[in-house]
C-alpha positions, 0 to 999 in steps of 0.5 A: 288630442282631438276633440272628446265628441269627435271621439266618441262619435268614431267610438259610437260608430265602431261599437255599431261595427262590432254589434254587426260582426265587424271586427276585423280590418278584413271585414271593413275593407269588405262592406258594401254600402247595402251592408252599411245601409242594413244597420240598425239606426245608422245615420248618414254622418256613421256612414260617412265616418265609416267610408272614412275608417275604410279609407284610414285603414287601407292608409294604415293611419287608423290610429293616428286618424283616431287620435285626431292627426291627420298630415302630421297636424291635429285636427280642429274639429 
């Protein structure tokens, strides 16, 4: 199991996602940086922990991602 401040950070910025309307694997494959900028009180480590869930998404390792596996190994953050 990943580390619990690893997951909240993915929670915290998945909450920020869905404040904004962004809710569906749809509309994160389409967010453009201006979108991304436009949130309120992002900072640069959700905006990398975003272009991250877009990446894992487009993988269709989201779950595994938020589990904290990555290559079939645990992450050791």
């Amino acid at each position: 199991m990943t580390d619990k401040n690893a997951l909240n950070n993915k929670m915290k910025v998945l909450s920020k996602l869905f404040s904004v309307g962004c809710n569906t694997e749809k509309k994160l494959q389409d967010l453009k940086m201006e979108d991304i900028l436009s949130i309120t009180g992002i900072t640069v480590p959700e905006m990398k922990e975003i272009t991250e869930l877009q990446k894992q998404v487009k993988n269709k390792t989201l779950f595994s991602y938020l589990g904290g596996v990555t290559d079939g190994n645990t992450e050791s953050e």
